[in-house]
C-alpha positions in Angstrom: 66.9 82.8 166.7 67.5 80.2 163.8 68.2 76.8 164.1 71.2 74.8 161.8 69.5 72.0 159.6 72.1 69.0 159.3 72.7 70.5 155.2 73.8 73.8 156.5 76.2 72.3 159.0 77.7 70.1 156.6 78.5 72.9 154.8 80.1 74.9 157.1 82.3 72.1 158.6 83.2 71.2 154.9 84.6 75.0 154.6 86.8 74.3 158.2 87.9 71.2 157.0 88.8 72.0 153.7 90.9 75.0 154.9 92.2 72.8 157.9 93.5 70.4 155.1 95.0 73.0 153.2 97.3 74.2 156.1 98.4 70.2 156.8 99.4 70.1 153.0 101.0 73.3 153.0 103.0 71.9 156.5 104.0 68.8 154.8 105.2 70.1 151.7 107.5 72.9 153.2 109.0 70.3 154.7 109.2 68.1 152.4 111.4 70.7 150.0 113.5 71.8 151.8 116.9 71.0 150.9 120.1 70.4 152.4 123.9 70.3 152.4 123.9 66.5 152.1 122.2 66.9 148.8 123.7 70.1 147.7 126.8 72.2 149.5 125.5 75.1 147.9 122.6 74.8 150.8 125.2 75.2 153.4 127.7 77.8 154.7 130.6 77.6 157.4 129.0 79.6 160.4 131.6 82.4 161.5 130.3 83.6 164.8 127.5 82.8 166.6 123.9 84.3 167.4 123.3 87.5 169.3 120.7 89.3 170.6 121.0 92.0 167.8 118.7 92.0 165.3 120.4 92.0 162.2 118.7 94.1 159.1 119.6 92.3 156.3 119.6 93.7 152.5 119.8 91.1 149.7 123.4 92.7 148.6 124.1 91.5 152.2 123.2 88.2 151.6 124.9 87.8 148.6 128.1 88.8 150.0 127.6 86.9 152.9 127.3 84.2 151.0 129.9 84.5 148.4 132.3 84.6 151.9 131.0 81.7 153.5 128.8 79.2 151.3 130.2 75.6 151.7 129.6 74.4 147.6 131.8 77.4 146.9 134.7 76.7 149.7 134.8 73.1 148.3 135.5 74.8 144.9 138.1 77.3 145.7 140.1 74.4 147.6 140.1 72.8 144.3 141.3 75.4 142.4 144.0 75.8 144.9 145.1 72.2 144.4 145.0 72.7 140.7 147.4 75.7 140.9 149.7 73.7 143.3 150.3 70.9 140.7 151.0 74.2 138.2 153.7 75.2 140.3 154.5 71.4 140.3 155.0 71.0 136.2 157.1 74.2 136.4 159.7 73.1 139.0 160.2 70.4 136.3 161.8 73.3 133.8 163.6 75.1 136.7 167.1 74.5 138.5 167.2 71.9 141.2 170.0 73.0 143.5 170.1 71.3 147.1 173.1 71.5 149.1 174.2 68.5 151.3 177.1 67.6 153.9 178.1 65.0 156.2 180.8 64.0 158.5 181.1 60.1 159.4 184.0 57.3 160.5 184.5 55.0 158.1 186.3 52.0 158.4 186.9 50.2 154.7 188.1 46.4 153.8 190.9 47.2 151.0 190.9 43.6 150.0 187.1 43.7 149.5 187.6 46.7 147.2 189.8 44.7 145.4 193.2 46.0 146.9 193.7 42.8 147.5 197.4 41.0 148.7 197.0 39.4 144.7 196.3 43.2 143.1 199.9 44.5 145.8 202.9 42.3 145.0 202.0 43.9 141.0 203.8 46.9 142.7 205.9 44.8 144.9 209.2 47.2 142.8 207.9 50.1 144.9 208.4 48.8 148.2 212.1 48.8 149.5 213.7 45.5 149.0 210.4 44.4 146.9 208.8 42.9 150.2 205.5 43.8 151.9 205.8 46.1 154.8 205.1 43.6 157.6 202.6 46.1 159.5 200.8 46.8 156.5 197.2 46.3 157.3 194.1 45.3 154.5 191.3 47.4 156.9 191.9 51.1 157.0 190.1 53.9 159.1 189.4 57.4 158.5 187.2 60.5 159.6 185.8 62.0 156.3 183.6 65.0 155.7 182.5 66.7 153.0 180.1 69.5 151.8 178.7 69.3 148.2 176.3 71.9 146.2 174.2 69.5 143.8 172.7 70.7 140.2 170.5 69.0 138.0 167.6 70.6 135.0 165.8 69.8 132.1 167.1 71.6 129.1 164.5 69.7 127.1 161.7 67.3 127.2 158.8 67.3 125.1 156.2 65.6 128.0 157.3 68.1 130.6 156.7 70.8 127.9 153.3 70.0 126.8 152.4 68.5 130.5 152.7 72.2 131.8 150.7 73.4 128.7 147.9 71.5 130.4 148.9 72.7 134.2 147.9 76.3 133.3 144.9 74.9 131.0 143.9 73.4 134.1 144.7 76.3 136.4 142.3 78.3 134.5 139.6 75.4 133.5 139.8 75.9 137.9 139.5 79.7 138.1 136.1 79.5 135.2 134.9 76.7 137.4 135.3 79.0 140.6 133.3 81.7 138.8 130.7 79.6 137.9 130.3 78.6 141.1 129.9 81.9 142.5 127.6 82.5 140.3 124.9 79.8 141.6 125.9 81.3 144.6 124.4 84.3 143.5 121.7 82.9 142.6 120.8 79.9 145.4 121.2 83.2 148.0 119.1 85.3 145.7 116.1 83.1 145.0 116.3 81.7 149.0 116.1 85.8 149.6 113.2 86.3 147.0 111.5 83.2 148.8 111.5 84.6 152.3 110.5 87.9 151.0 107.1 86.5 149.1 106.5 84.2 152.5 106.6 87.3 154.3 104.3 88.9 151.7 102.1 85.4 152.7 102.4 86.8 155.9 100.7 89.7 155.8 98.1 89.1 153.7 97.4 85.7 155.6 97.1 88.6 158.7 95.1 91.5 157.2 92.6 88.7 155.8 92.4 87.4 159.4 91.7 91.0 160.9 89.2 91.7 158.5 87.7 88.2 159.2 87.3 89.0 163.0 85.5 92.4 161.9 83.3 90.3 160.2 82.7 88.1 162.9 82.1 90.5 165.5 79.8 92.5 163.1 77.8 88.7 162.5 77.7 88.1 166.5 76.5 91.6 167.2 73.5 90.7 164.0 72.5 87.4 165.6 72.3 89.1 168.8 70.2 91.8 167.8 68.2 89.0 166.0 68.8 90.7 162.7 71.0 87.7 161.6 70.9 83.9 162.0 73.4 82.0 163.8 74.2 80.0 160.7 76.1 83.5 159.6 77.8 84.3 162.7 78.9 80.3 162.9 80.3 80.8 159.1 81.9 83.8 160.2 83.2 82.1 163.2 84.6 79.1 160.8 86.0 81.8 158.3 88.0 83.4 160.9 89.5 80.4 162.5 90.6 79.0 159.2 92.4 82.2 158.4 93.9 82.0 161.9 95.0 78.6 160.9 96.2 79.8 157.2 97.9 82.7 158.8 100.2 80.0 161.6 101.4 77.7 158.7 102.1 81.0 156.5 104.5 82.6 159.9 105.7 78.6 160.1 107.0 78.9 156.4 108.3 82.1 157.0 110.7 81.4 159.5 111.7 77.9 158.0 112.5 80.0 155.4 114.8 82.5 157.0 116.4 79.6 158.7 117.2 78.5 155.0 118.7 81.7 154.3 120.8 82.2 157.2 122.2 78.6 156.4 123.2 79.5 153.1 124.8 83.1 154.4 126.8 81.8 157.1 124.9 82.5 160.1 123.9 81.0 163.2 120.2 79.3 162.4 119.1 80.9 165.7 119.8 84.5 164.7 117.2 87.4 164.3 117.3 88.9 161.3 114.7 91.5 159.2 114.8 91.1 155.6 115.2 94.9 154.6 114.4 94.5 151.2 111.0 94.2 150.0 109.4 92.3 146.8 111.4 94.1 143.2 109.4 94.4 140.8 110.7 95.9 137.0 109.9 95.1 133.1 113.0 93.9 131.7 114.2 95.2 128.4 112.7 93.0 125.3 116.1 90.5 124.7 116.2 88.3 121.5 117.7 85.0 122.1 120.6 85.5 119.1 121.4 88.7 121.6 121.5 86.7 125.0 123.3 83.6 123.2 126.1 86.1 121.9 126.3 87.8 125.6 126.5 83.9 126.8 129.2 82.7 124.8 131.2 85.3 125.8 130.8 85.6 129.8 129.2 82.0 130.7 132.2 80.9 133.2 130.9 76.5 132.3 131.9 77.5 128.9 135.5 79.3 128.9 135.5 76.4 131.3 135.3 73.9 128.9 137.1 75.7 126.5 140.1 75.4 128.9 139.4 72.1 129.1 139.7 71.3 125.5 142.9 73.1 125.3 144.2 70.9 128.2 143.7 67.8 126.9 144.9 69.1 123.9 148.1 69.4 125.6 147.9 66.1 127.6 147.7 64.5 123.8 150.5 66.2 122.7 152.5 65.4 125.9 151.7 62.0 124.9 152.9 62.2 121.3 156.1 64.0 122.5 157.5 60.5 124.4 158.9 59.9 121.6 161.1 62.7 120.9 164.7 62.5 123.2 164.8 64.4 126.7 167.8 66.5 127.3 169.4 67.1 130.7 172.0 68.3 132.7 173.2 67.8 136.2 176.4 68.7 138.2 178.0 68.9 141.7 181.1 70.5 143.5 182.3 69.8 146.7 184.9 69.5 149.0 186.1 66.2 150.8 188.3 66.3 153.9 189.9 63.1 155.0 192.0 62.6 158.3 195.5 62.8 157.9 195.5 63.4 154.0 193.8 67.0 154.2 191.0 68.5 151.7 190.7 68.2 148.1 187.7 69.6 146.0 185.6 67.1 144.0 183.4 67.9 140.9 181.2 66.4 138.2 179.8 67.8 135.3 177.2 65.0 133.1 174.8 66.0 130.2 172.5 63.3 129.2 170.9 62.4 126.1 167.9 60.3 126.7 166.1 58.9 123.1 163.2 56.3 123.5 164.4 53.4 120.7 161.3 51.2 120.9 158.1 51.3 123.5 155.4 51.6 120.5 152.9 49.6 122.0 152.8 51.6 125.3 153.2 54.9 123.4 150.1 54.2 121.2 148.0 53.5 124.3 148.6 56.4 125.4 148.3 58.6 122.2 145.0 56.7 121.4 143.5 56.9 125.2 144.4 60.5 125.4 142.8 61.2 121.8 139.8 59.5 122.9 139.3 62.2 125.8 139.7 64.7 123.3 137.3 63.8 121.5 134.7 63.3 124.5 135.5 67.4 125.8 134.8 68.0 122.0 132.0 66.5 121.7 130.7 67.8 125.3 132.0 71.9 124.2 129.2 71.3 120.9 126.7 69.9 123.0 127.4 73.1 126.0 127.0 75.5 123.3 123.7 73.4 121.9 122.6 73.8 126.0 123.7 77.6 125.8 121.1 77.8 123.2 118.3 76.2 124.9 118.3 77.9 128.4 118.7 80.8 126.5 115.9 80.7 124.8 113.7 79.0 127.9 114.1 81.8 130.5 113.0 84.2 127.9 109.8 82.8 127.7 109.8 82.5 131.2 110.3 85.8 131.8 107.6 87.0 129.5 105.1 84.4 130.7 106.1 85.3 134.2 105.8 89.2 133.8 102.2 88.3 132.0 101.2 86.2 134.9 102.1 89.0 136.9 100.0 91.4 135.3 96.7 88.8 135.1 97.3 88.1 139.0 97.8 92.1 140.1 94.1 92.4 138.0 92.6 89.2 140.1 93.7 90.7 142.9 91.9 94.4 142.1 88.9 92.3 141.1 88.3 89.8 144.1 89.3 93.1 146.1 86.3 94.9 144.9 83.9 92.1 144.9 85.0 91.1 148.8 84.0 95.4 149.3 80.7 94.8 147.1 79.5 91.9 149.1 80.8 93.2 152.6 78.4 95.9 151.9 75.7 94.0 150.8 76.2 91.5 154.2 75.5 94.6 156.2 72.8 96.1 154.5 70.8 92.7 154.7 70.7 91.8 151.1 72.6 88.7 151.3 74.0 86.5 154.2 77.5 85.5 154.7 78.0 82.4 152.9 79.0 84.8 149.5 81.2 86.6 151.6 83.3 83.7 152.5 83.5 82.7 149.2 85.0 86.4 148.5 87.1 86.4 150.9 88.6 83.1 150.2 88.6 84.4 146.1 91.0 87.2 147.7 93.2 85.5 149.8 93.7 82.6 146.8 94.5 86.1 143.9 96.5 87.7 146.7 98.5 84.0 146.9 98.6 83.9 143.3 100.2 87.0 143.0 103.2 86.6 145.8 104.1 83.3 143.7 103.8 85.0 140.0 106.0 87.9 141.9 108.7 85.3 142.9 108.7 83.1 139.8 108.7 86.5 137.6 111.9 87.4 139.8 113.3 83.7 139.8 113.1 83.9 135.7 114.6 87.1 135.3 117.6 85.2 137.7 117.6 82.8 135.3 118.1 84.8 132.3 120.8 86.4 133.9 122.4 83.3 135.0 121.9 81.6 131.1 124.1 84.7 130.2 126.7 84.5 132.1 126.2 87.8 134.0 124.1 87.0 137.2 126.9 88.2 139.9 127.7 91.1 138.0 124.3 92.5 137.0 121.4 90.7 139.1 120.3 94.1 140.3 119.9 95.4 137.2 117.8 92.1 135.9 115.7 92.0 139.4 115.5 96.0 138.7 116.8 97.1 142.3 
C-alpha cells in the first residue's frame, strides 16, 4: 500500500475545493438572477386555483397559453386598453343625443311682492278691480301644489374640438389594442425562454447524474485496485474526491432545476408548490438563411410597438388639430317639453326650443399655447416613429447574427462533446489496463461534464436567438414553433 506525500494531497483537495467552489458560485448566482414581479409584472401571473396532488404534464404550447390567460404585465395591459376604449365611448356621447327625462312634485309657497308683484306694480291695474280698490283679502304670499314631468334634449351639431378630440379617442383605442399585442408577445416569449431554461437545467440534470454514476463505477473499480494492491490509494482517494464533487455538482444542478420550474409556474399562473413534468424536450432546427432587408420588411409590417406608434402619431395629430379647431364656432341645439300641473288652475304643457351659436372672438394667447404645446408633442412621436424604425433595423440585424453564431456554437459544442466523450472512453480503458493512474481520468471527466455544459447553454441561447428573431419581426406569438422548429 502507498502512502500520500503532502504534494499529492494538495492536489487532490485542490480538485474538491475547486469543484466545491464552483457549486457555491453556481448557488449564489441562481439566486442572484432571478427576477421578480416587483421589477417586472411580466414575472408574475394571477394564481387561479391552487396545488394538487396531480402531476401536471406540461407542453410549452401549455405554457404559453397559460400564460397568455394569466400573466400579471399582460392583465395590467388589457385594463388599460379597456380604460382607453371607455374614454372612446366617452368623445362619442359628445356627438350623440342627450335625452334625460325628469319630474317632480313639491309645495311651494311664493312672496309676490318679492317677485315684483308688488302693492306699487297692482294699483297700475287698479281699472280692473270693481270700484278701482284692492280686494281687502287679497294676500302678497300665495301657495300651491305643482308638479311637472319634462323630456329634456340637448346635442352638438357641430364643434371642431369634439370632432378631432374623437379622432384621437379611436387613435388611442387602437395605439391600446397594438400595445396589448405587443405585450402578448413578450409574453410569448418571457414563458418561452423561462420554458427553454427549465428544459436545459433539466438537461444539467442528467448529465450532472450520468457523470456521477459513471464516477461511482470508477470509484468502486479504484477501491477494488487498491485493495487487490494493484492500485495506490492516491487513485482510489482521487476517485473518491471525483465522485463527491459530482454529487455536489449534481445537488446545485436539481437546486436550479426546481428554482426554475418555480419561475415558470409563476409566470403561468400556477400555484409555486405544484408538480409539474415539462413534456417537451430541448428543439433543436436550422432556420432558413433570412437577410436583414427581408426580416426588416416582415417587421414593419407586423411589429405591434410600431403600428403602435403609428397610432400614436395619428392621435396627436388629431389632438393638434383639436387644438387649432377652438377657434372655429360650436354649433348646438337643446330642447324640452313638459307638462306643469298646478292646484286649482289645472295642466298646461310647456316647451322650449334654443339653437346656439357659440364663436370664440378673442382667447389668442391661450389658443396658441395650446396649438404650440400640442405641436411640440408631435414632433417628439415623430421624432420617436424615425428612431423605432432606426431600432427595427438594428435588432433586426443583431438576432441574425445571433442566430448564426448561436447555431455555430452549437455545432463546435456537439463536436466537444463527441471528442471529450471519446477521450473519457480512451483513458477509462487505459486506467484499467494499468497504463496510466486516475489523475487523467479526472481531468476527462471534468473536460466532459464542462463540453456537455457547454452544449445545454449553446442549445438554449441558439433557441433564445431564434425567439429573438422572431420577436424583432413582429411574429413571435404567431410563428415561435416554426422558428424554435417544433
Amino acid at each position: 500500500m502507498m502512502s500520500v506525500n503532502g504534494t499529492q494531497q494538495s492536489a487532490v483537495w485542490q480538485v474538491g475545493a475547486t469543484a466545491l467552489l464552483c457549486a457555491a458560485l453556481t448557488l449564489t448566482q441562481a439566486h442572484a438572477q432571478n427576477p421578480t414581479s416587483a421589477t417586472n409584472p411580466y414575472y408574475g401571473s394571477v394564481t387561479l386555483k391552487p396545488a394538487t396532488d396531480e402531476v401536471l404534464q406540461l407542453s410549452l404550447d401549455d405554457a404559453v397559453r397559460r400564460g397568455l390567460d394569466t400573466n400579471l404585465g399582460l392583465k395590467e395591459v388589457e385594463a388599460q386598453e379597456l380604460a382607453i376604449h371607455s374614454e372612446q365611448s366617452q368623445a362619442l356621447q359628445e356627438f350623440l343625443p342627450t335625452i334625460t327625462l325628469t319630474g317632480d312634485t313639491g309645495f311651494y309657497q311664493h312672496n309676490l311682492a318679492a317677485l315684483g308683484f308688488g302693492p306699487g306694480l297692482i294699483k297700475s291695474f287698479l281699472f280692473l278691480f270693481p270700484g278701482g280698490v284692492i280686494p281687502p283679502g287679497l294676500s302678497f304670499i300665495t301657495k300651491d301644489t305643482l308638479t311637472e314631468g319634462q323630456l329634456q334634449y340637448k346635442q352638438t351639431l357641430f364643434s371642431g374640438p369634439v370632432i378631432a378630440g374623437y379622432r384621437a379617442a379611436g387613435a388611442a383605442t387602437r395605439a391600446a389594442h397594438f400595445a396589448k399585442m405587443s405585450a402578448r408577445g413578450e409574453v410569448v416569449q418571457q414563458v418561452a425562454s423561462a420554458y427553454l431554461h427549465a428544459i436545459a437545467a433539466a438537461s444539467e440534470v442528467d448529465n450532472a447524474r450520468a457523470l456521477e454514476q459513471q464516477d461511482q463505477l470508477q470509484l468502486s473499480h479504484a477501491h477494488d485496485e487498491h485493495v487487490a494492491g494493484t492500485a495506490s490509494n492516491l487513485d482510489e482517494l482521487r476517485a473518491r474526491v471525483q465522485y463527491q464533487a459530482q454529487q455536489q455538482a449534481r445537488l446545485v444542478a436539481e437546486n436550479a432545476a426546481q428554482k426554475d420550474l418555480i419561475l415558470l409556474k409563476r409566470e403561468i399562473g400556477l400555484d409555486p408548490g405544484q408538480k409539474i413534468v415539462l413534456s417537451d424536450r430541448a428543439p433543436y432546427s436550422d432556420l432558413a438563411s433570412q437577410t436583414p432587408e427581408e426580416v426588416r420588411a416582415i417587421a414593419y409590417k407586423n411589429r405591434q410597438d410600431y403600428q403602435n406608434f403609428q397610432n400614436q402619431l395619428v392621435e396627436y395629430r388629431a389632438i393638434h388639430a383639436a387644438y387649432r379647431s377652438q377657434r372655429l364656432p360650436t354649433l348646438s341645439f337643446s330642447g324640452n317639453y313638459g307638462v306643469q300641473n298646478i292646484t286649482g288652475i289645472g295642466a298646461h304643457g310647456t316647451f322650449a326650443a334654443v339653437g346656439t351659436l357659440s364663436v370664440p372672438i378673442f382667447r389668442e394667447a391661450g389658443l396658441r399655447g395650446d396649438i404650440d404645446a400640442s405641436q411640440a408633442q408631435l414632433n417628439a412621436i415623430n421624432s420617436q416613429l424615425d428612431d423605432l424604425r432606426a431600432k427595427i433595423d438594428q435588432q433586426v440585424r443583431s438576432a441574425l447574427l445571433d442566430v448564426d453564431a448561436a447555431g455555430k456554437l452549437v455545432e463546435v459544442s456537439r463536436s466537444n462533446v463527441d471528442l471529450a466523450t471519446r477521450e473519457l472512453s480512451d483513458e477509462t480503458e487505459r486506467v484499467h489496463a494499468g497504463v496510466d493512474d486516475t489523475l487523467p481520468l479526472v481531468t476527462a471527466q471534468a473536460s466532459l461534464a464542462q463540453a456537455q455544459t457547454t452544449l445545454v447553454e449553446s442549445l438554449y441561447q441558439y433557441n433564445l436567438s431564434k425567439l429573438a428573431l422572431a420577436r424583432a419581426a413582429g411574429i413571435l406569438e404567431q410563428q415561435y414553433r416554426v422558428y424554435l422548429g417544433r
